[in-house]
OpenMM code with the backbone's topology and positions (N, CA, C; nanometers):
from openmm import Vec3, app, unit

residues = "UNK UNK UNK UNK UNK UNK UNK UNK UNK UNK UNK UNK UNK UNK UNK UNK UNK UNK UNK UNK UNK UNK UNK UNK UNK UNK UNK UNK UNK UNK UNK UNK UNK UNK UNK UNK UNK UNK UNK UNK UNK UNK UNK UNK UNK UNK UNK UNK UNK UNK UNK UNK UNK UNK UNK UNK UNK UNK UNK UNK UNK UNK UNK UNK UNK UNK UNK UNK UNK UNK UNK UNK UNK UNK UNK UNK UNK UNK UNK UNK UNK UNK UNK UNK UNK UNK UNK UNK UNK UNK UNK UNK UNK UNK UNK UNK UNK UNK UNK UNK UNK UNK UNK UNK UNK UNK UNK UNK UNK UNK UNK UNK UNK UNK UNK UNK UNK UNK UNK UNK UNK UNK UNK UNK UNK UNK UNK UNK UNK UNK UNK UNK UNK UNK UNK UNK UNK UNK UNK UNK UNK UNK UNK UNK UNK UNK UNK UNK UNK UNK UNK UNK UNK UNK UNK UNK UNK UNK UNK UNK UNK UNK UNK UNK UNK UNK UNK UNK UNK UNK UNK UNK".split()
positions = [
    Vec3(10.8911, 9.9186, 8.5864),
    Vec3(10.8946, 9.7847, 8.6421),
    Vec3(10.9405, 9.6904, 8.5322),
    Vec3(10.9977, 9.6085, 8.5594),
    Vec3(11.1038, 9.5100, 8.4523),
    Vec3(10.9982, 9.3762, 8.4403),
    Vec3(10.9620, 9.3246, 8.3713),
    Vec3(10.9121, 9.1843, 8.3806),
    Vec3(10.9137, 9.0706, 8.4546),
    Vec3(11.0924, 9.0892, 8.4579),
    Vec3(11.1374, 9.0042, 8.5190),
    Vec3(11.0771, 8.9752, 8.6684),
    Vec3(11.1360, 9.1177, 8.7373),
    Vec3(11.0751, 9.1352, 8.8782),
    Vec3(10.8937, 9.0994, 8.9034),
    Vec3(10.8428, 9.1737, 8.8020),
    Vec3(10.7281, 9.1006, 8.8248),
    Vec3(10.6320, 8.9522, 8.8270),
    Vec3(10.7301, 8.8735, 8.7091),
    Vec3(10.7097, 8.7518, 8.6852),
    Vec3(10.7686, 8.6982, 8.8350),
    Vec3(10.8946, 8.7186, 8.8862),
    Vec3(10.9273, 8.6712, 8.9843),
    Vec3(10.8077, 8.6639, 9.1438),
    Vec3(10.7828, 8.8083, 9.1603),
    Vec3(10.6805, 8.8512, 9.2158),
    Vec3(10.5557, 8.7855, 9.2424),
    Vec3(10.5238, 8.7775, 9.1035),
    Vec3(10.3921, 8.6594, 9.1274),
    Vec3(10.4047, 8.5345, 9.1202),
    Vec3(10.5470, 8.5109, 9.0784),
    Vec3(10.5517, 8.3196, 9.1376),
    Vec3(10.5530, 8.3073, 9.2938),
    Vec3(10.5739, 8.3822, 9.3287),
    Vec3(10.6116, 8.4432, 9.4928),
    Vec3(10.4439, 8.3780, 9.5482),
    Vec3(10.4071, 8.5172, 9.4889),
    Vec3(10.2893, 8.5417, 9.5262),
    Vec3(10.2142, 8.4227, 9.4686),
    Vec3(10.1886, 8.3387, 9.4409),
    Vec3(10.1068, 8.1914, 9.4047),
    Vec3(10.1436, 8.0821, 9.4726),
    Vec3(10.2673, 8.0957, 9.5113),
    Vec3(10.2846, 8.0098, 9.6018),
    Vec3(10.2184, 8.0714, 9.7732),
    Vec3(10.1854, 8.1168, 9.7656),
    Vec3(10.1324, 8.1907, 9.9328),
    Vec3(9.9945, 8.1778, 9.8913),
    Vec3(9.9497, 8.1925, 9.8186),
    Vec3(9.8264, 8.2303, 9.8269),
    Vec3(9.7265, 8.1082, 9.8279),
    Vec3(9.5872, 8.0861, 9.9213),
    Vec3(9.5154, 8.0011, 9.9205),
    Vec3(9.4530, 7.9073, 9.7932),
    Vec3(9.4411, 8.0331, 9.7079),
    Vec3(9.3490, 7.9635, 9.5974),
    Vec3(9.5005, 7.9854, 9.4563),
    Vec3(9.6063, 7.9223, 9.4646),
    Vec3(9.6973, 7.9496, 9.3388),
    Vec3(9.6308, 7.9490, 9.1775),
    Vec3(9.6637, 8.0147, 9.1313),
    Vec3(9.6216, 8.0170, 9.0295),
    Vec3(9.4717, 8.0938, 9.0005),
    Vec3(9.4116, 8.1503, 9.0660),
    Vec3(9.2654, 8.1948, 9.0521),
    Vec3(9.2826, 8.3722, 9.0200),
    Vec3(9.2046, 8.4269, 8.9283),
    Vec3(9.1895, 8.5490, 8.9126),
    Vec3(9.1833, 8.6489, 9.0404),
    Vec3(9.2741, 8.6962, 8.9903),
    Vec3(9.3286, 8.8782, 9.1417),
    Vec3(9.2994, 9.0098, 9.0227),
    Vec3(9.2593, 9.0903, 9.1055),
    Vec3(9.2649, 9.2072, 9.0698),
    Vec3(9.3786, 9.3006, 9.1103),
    Vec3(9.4803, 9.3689, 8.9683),
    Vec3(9.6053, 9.3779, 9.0313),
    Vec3(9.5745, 9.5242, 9.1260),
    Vec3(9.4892, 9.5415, 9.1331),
    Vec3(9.4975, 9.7019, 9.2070),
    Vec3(9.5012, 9.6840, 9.3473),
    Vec3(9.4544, 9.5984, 9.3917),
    Vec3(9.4802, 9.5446, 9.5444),
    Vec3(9.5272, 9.3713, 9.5400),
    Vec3(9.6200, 9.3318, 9.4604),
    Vec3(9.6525, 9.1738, 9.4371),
    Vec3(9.7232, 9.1621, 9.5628),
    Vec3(9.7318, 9.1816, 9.7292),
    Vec3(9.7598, 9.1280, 9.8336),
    Vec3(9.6558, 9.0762, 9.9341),
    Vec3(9.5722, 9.1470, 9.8704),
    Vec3(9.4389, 9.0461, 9.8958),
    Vec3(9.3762, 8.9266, 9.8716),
    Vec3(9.4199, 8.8815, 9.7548),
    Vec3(9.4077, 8.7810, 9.6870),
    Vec3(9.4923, 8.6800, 9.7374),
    Vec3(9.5440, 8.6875, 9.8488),
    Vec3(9.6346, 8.6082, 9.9383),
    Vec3(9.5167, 8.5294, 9.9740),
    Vec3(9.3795, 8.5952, 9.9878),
    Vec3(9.2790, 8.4592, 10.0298),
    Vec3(9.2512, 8.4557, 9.9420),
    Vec3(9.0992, 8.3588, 9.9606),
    Vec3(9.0065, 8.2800, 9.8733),
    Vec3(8.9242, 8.3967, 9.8366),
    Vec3(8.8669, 8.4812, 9.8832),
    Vec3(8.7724, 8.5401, 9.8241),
    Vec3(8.7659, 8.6884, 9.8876),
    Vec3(8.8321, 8.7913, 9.8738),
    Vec3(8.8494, 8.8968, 9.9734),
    Vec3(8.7375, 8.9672, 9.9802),
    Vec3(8.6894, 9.0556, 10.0910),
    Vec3(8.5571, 9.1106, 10.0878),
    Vec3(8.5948, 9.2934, 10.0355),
    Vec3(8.7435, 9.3073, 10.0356),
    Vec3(8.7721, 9.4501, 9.9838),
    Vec3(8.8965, 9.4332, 9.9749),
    Vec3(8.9421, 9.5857, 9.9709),
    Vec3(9.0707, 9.6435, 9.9815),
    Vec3(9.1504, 9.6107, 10.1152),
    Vec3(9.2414, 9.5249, 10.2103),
    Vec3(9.3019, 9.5380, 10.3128),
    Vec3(9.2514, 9.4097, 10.4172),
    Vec3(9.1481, 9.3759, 10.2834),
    Vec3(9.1002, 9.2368, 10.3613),
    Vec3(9.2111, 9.1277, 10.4260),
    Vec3(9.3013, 9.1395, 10.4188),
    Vec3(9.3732, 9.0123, 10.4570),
    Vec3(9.4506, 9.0435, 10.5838),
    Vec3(9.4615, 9.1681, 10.5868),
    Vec3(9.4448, 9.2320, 10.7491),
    Vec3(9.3906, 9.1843, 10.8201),
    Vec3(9.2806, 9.1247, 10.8131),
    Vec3(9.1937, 9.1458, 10.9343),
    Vec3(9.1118, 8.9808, 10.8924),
    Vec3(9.2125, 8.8984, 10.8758),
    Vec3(9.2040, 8.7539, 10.9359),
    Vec3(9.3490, 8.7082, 10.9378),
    Vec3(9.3655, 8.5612, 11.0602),
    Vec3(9.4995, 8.5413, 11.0964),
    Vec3(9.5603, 8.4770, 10.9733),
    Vec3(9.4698, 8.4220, 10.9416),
    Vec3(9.5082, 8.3712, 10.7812),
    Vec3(9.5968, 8.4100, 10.7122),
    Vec3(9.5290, 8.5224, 10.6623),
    Vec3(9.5556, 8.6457, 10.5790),
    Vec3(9.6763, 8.7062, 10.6045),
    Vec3(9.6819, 8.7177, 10.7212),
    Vec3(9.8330, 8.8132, 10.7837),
    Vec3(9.9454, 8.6555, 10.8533),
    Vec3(9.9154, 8.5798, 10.8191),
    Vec3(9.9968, 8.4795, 10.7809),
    Vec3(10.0586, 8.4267, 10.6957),
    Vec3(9.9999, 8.4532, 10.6136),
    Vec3(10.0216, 8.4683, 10.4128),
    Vec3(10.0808, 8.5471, 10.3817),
    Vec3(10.0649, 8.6192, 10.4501),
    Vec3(10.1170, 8.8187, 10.3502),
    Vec3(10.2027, 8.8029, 10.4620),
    Vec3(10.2815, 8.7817, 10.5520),
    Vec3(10.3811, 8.7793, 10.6415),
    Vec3(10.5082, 8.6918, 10.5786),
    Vec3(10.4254, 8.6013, 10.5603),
    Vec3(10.5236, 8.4690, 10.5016),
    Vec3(10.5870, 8.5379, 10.3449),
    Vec3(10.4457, 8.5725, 10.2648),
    Vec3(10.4886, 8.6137, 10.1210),
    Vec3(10.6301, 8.7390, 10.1261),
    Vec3(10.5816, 8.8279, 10.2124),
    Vec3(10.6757, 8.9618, 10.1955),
    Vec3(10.8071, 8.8873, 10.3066),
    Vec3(10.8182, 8.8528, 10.3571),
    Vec3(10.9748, 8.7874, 10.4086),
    Vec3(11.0630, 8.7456, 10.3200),
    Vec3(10.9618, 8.6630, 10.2181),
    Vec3(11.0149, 8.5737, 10.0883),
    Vec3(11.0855, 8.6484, 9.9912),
    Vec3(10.9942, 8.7528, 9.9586),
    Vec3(11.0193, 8.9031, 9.8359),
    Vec3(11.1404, 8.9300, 9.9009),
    Vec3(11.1128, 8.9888, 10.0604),
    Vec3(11.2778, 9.0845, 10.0879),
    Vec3(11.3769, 8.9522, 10.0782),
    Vec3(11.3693, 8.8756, 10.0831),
    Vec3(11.4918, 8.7859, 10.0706),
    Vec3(11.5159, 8.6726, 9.9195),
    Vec3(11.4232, 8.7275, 9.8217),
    Vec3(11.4586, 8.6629, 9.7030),
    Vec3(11.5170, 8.8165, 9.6817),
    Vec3(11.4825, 8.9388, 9.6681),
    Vec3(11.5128, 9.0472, 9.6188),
    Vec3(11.6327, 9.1167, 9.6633),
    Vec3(11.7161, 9.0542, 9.8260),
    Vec3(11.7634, 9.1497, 9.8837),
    Vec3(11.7463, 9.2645, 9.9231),
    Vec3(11.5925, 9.2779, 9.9587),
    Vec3(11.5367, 9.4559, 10.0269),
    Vec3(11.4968, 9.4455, 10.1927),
    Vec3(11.4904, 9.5174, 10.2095),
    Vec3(11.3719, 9.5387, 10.3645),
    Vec3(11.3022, 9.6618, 10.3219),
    Vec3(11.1785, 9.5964, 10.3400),
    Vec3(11.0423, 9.6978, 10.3109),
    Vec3(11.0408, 9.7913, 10.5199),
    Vec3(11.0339, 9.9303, 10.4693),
    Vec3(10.9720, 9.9710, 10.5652),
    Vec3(10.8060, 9.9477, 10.6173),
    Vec3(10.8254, 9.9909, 10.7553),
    Vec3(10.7185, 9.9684, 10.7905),
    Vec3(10.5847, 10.0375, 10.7004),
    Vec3(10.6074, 10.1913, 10.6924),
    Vec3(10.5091, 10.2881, 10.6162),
    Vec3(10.5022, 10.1470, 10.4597),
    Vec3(10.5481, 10.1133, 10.4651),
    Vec3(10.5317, 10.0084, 10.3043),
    Vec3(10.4227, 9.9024, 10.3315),
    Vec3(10.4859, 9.8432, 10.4898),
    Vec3(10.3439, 9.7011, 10.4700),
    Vec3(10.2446, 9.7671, 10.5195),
    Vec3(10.2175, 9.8961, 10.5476),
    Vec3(10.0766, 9.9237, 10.5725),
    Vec3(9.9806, 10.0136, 10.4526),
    Vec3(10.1139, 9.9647, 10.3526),
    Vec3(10.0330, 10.0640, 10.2498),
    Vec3(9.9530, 9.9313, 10.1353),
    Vec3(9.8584, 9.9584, 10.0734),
    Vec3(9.7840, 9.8657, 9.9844),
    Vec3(9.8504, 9.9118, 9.8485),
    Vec3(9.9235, 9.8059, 9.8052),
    Vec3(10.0262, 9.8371, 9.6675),
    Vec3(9.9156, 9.7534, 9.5938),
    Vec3(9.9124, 9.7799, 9.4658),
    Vec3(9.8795, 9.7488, 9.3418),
    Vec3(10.0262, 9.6771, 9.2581),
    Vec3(10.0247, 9.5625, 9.1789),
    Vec3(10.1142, 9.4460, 9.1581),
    Vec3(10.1718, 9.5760, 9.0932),
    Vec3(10.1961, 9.6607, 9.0212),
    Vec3(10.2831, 9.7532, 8.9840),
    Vec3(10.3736, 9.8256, 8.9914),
    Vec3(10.2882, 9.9179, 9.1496),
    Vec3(10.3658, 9.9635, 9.2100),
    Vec3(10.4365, 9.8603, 9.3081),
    Vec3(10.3918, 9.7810, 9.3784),
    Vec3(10.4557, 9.6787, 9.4373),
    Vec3(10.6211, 9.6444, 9.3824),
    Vec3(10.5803, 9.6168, 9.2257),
    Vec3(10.7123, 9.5791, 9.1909),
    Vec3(10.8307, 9.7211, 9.1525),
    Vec3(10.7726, 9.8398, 9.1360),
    Vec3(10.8085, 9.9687, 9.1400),
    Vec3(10.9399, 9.9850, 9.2805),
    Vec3(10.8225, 9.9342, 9.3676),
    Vec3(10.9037, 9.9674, 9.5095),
    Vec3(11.0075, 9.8823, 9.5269),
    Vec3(11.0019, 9.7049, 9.5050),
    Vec3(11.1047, 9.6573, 9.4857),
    Vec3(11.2373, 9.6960, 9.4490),
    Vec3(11.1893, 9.7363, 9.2999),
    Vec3(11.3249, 9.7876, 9.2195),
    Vec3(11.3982, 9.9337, 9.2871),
    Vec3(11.2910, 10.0164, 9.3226),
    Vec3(11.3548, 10.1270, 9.3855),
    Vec3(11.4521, 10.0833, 9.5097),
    Vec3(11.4019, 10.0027, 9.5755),
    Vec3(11.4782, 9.9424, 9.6931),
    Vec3(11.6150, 9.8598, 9.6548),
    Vec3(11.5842, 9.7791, 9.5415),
    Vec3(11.7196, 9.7216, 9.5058),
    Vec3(11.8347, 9.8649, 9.4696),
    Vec3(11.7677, 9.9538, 9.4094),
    Vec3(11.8543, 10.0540, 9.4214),
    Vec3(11.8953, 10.1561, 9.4684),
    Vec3(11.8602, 10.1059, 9.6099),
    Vec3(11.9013, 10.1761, 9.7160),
    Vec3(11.9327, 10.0800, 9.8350),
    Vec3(12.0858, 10.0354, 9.8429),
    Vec3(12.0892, 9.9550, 9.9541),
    Vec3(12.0739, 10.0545, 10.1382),
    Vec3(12.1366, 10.1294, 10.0980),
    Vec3(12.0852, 10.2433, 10.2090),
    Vec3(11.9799, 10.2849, 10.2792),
    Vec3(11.8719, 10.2547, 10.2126),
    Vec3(11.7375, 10.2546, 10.2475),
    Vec3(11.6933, 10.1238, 10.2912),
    Vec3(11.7596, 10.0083, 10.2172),
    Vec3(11.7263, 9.8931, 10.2647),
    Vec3(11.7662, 9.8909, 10.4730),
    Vec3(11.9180, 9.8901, 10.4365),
    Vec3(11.9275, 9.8820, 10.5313),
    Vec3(11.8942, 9.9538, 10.6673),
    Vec3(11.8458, 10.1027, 10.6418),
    Vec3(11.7408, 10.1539, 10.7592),
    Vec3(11.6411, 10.0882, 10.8130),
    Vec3(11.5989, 10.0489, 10.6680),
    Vec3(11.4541, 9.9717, 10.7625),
    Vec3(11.4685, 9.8724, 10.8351),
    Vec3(11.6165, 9.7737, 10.7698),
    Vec3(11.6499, 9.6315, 10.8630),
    Vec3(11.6851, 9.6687, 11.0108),
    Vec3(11.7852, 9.7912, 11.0291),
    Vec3(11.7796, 9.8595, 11.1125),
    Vec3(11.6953, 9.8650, 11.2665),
    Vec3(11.5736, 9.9584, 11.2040),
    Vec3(11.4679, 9.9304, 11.2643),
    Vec3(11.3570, 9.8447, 11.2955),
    Vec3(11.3699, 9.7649, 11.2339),
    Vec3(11.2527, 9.6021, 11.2573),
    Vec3(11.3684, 9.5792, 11.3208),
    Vec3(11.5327, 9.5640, 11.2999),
    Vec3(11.6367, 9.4929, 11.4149),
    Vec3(11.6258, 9.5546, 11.6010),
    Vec3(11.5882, 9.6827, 11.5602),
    Vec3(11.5366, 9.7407, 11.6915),
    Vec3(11.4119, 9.6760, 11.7849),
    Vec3(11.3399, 9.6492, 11.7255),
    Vec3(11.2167, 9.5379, 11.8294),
    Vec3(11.2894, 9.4627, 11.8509),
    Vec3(11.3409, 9.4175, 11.9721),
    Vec3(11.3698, 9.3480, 12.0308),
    Vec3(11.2822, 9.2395, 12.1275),
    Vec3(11.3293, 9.1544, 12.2108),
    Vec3(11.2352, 9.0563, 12.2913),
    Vec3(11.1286, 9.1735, 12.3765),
    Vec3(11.0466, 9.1431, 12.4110),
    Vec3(10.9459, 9.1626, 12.4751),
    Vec3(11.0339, 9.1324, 12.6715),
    Vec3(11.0808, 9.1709, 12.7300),
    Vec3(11.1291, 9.0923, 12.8626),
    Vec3(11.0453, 9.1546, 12.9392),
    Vec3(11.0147, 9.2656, 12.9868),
    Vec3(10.9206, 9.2930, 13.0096),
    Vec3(10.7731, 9.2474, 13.0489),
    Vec3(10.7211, 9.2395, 12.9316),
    Vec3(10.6053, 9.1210, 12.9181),
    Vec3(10.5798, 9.0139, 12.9450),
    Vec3(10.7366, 8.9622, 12.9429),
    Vec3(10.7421, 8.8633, 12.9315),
    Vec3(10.7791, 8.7838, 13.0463),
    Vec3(10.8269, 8.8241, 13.1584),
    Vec3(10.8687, 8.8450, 13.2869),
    Vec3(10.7483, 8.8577, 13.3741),
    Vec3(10.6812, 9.0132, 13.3029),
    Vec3(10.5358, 9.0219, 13.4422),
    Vec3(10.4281, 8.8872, 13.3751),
    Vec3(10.4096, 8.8340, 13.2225),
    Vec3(10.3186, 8.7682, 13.2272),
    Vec3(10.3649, 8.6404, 13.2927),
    Vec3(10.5032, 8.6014, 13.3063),
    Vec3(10.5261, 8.4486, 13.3615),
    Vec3(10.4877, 8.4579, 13.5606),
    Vec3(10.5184, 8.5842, 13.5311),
    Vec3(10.5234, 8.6272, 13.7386),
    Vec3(10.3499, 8.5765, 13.7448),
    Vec3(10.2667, 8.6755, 13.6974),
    Vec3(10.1705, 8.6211, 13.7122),
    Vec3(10.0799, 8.5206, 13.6847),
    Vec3(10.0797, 8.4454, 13.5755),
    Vec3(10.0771, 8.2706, 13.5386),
    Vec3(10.1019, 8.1707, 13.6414),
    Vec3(10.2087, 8.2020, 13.6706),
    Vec3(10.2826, 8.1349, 13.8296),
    Vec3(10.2044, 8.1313, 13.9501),
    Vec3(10.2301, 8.2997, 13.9709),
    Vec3(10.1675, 8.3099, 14.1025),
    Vec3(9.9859, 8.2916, 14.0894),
    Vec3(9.9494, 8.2546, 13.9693),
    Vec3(9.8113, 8.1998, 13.9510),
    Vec3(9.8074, 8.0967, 13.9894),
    Vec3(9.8854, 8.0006, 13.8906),
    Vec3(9.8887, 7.8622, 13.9394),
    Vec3(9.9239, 7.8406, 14.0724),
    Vec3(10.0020, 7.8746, 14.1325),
    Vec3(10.0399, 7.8337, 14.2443),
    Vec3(9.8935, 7.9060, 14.3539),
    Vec3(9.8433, 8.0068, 14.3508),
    Vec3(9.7020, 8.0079, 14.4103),
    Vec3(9.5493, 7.9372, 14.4193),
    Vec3(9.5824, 7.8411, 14.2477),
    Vec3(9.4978, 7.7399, 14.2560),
    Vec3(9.5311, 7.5763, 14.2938),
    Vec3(9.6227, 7.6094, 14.3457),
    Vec3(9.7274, 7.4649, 14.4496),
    Vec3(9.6204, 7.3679, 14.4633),
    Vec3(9.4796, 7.4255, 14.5375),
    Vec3(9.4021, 7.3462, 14.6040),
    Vec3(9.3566, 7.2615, 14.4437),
    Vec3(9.3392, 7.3420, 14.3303),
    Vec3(9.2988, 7.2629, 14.2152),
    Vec3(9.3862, 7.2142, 14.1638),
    Vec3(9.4674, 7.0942, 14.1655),
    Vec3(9.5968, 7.0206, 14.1147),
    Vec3(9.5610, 7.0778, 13.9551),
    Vec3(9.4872, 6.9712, 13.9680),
    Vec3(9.4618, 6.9535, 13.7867),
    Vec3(9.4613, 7.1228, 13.6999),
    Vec3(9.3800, 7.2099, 13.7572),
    Vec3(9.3968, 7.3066, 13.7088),
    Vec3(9.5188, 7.3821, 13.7054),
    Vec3(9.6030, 7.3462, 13.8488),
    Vec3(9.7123, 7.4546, 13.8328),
    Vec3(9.8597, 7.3850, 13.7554),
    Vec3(9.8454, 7.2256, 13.6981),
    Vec3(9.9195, 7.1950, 13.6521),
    Vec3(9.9212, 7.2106, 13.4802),
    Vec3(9.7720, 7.2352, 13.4343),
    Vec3(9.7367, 7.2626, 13.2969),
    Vec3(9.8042, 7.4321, 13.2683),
    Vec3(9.7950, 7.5098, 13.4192),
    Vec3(9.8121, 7.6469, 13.3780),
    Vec3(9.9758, 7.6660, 13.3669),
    Vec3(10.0444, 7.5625, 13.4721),
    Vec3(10.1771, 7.5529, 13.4251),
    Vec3(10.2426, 7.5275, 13.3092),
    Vec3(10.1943, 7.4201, 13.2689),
    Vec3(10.2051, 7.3227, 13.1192),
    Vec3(10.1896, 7.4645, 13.0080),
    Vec3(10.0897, 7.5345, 13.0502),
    Vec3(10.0568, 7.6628, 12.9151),
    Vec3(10.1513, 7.7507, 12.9113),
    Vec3(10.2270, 7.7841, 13.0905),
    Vec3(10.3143, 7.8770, 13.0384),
    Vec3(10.4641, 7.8025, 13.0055),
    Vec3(10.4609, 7.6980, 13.0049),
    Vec3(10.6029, 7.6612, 12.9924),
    Vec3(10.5719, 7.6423, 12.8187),
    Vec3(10.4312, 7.5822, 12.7706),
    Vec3(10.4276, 7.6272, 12.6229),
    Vec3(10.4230, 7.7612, 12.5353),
    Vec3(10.3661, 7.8225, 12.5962),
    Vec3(10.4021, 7.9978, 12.5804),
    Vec3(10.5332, 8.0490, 12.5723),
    Vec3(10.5624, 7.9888, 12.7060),
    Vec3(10.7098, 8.0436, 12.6609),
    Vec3(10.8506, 7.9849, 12.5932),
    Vec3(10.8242, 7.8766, 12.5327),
    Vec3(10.8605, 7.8086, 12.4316),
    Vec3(10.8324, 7.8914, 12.2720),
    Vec3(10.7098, 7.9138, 12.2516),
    Vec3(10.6542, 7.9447, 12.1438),
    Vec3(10.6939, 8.0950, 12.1290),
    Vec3(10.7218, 8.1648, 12.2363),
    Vec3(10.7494, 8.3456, 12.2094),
    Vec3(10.8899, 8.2949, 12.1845),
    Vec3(10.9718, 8.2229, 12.2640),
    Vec3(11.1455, 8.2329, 12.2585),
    Vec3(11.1428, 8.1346, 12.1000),
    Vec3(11.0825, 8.0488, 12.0586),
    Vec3(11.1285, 8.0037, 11.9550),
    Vec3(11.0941, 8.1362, 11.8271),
    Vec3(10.9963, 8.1701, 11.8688),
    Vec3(10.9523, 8.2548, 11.7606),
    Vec3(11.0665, 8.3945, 11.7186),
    Vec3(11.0697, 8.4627, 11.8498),
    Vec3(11.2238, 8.5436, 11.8246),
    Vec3(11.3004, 8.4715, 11.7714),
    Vec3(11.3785, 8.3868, 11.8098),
    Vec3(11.4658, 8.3199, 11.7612),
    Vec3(11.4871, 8.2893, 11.6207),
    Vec3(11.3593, 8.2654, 11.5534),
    Vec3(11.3556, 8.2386, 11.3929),
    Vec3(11.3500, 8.3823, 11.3424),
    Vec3(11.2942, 8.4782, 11.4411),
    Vec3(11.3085, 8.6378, 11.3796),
    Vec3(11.3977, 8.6780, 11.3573),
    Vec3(11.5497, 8.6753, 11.4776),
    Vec3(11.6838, 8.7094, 11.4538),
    Vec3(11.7114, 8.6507, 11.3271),
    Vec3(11.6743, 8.4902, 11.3190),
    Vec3(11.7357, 8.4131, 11.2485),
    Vec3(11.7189, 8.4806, 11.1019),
    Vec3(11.5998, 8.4936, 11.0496),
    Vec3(11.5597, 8.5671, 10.9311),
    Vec3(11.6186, 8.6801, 10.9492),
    Vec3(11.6744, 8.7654, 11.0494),
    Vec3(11.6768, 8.9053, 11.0076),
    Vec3(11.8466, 8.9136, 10.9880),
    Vec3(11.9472, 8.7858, 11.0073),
    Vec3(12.0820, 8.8297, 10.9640),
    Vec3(12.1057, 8.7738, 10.8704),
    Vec3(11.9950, 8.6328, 10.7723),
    Vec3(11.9841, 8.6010, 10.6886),
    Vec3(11.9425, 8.7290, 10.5438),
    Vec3(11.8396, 8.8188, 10.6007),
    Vec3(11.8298, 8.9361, 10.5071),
    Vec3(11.9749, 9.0344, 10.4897),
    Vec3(11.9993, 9.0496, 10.6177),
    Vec3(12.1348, 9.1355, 10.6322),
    Vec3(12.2034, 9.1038, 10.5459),
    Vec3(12.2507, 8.9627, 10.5079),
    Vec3(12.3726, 8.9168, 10.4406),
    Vec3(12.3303, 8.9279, 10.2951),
    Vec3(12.1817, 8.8864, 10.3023),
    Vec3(12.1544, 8.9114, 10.1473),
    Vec3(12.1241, 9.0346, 10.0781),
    Vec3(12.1413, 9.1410, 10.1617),
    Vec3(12.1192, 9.2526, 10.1379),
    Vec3(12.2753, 9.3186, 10.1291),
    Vec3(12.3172, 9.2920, 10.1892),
    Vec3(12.4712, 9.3457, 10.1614),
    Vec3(12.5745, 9.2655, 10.0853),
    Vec3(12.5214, 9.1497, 10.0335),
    Vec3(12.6069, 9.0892, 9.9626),
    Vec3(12.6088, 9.1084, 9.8349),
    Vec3(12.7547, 9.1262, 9.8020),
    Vec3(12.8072, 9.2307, 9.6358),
    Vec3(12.7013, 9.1944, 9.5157),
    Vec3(12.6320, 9.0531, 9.5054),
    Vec3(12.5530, 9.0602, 9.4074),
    Vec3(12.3867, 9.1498, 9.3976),
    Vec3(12.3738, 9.1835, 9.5220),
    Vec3(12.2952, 9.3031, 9.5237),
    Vec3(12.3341, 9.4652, 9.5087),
    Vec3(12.2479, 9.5226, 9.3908),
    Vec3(12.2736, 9.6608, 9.3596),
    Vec3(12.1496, 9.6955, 9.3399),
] * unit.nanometer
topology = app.Topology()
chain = topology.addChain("A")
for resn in residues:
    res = topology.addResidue(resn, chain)
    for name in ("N", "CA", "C"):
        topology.addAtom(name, app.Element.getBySymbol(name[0]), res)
């Protein structure tokens, strides 16, 4: 691991994190994305947490030019290997681009997204007799479905923003 990458790494990582500047332990330092973690993988398992570490690792693949596979964000890296994997990835654009690949494969939800509006609807419209209620349940899905289509939308958006920075000649 080069310095560099790592110094970079944890400016990364201080800017995401709740408490900047406060003592991490580097053997699980993605935890330290909160204030006070109760273990190993803690930041899993608040929205917080996986808001932080979502935001942080978007940042990495696109200051670094990589895409982390999936088997990667479910693994608990230590700031070492963390930056290990980086560098291996910068030198391998091939690998990068599999994984962009496949996160490019999830696509919209239509599906879901179709039967949950069918039924939202045909809710509201069964509570007719309750105005007030069936106009709040409208109002939610027309905000719902604002919030899923904007949200793809910034996903594509990030994911041809990585593309370019991943294939562009100053990455090796």
């Amino acid at each position: 691991m080069t310095k560099d990458t790592c110094h970079r790494v944890l400016e990364l990582f201080s800017k995401h994190r709740k408490s900047p500047g406060a003592e991490f332990d580097d053997s699980h330092f993605l935890d330290y994305l909160l204030d006070k973690p109760k273990g190993k993988g803690a930041f899993r398992n608040s929205f917080s947490g996986l808001r932080r570490f979502n935001a942080f690792w978007d940042e990495v693949q696109l200051e670094f030019g990589v895409c982390f596979s999936i088997n990667d964000r479910e693994t608990d890296f230590s700031l070492e290997k963390y930056c290990d994997r980086i560098e291996q990835l910068c030198g391998s654009i091939r690998s990068s681009k599999a994984s962009l690949r496949n996160r490019a494969k999830c696509g919209f939800e239509w599906n879901a997204f179709v039967f949950g509006n069918l039924l939202l609807v045909v809710l509201a419209f069964a509570l007719k007799g309750f105005w007030g209620l069936s106009v709040l349940l409208l109002l939610g899905v027309v905000a719902l479905n604002y919030t899923l289509v904007l949200g793809h939308v910034k996903e594509r958006k990030y994911l041809r923003e990585l593309e370019t920075r991943i294939v562009s000649p100053g990455n090796t």
